[in-house]
C-alpha positions as CSV (number, residue, x, y, z in Angstrom):
1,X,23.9,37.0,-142.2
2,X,20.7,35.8,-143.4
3,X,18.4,37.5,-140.6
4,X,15.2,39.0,-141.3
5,X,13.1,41.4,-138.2
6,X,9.9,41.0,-137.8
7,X,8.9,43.7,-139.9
8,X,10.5,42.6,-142.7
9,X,8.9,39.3,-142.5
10,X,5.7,41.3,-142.5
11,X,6.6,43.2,-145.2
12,X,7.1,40.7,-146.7
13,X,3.7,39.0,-146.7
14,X,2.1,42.6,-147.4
15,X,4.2,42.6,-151.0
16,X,3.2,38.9,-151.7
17,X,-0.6,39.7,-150.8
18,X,-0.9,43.2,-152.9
19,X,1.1,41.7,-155.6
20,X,-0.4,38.3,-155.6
21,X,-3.5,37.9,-153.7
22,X,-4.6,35.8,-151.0
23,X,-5.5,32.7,-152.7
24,X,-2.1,31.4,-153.5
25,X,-1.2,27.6,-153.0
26,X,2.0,27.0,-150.8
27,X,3.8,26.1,-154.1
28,X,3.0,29.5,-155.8
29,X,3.6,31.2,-152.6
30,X,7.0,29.4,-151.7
31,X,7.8,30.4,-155.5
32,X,7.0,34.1,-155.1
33,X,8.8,34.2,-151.4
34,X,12.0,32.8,-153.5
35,X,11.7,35.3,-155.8
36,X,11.9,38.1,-153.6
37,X,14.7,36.7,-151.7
38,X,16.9,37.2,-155.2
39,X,15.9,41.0,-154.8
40,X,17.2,40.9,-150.9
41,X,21.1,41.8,-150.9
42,X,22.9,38.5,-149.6
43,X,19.5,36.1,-149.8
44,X,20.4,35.3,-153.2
45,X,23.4,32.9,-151.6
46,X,20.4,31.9,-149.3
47,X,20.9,28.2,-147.9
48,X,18.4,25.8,-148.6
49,X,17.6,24.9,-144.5
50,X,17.4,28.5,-143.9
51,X,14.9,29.1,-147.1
52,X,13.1,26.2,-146.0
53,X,12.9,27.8,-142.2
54,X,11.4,31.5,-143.6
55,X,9.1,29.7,-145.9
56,X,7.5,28.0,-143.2
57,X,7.0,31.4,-141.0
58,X,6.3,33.2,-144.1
59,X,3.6,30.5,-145.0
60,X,2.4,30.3,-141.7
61,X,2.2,33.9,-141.4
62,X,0.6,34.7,-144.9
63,X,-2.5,31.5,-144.4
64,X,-3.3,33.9,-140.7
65,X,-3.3,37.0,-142.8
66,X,-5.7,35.8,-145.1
67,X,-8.2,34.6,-142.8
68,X,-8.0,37.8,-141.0
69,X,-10.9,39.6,-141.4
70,X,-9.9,43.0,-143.0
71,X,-9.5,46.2,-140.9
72,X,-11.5,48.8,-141.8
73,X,-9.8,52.1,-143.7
């Protein structure tokens, strides 16, 4: 039930980066990732564990986009 692909875990990161930046602390970030999940049909009855679980792969994920150094357009 509370599944999220790949892409959508990359998606995401991209909404939390354009809307937010890439200098959040995990606090503000874990913050803006809850947030989103109320907008996500079924994550508002998200389980603590399982928040816990995507915050860490989002968090993870979001610190490696940051220090990515930026494709060119």
């Amino acid at each position: 039930m509370y599944r999220l692909t790949e892409d959508e875990l990359a998606r995401l990161i991209q909404i939390i980066r354009e809307d937010l930046g890439d200098k959040l602390s995990q606090p503000a970030f874990a913050e803006a990732v809850l947030q989103l999940f109320e907008d996500i049909a079924g994550f508002e009855t998200l389980p603590r564990n399982a928040a816990q679980r995507y915050l860490s792969i989002l968090w993870q994920s979001y610190e490696t986009a940051c220090r990515a150094p930026e494709k060119s357009k």
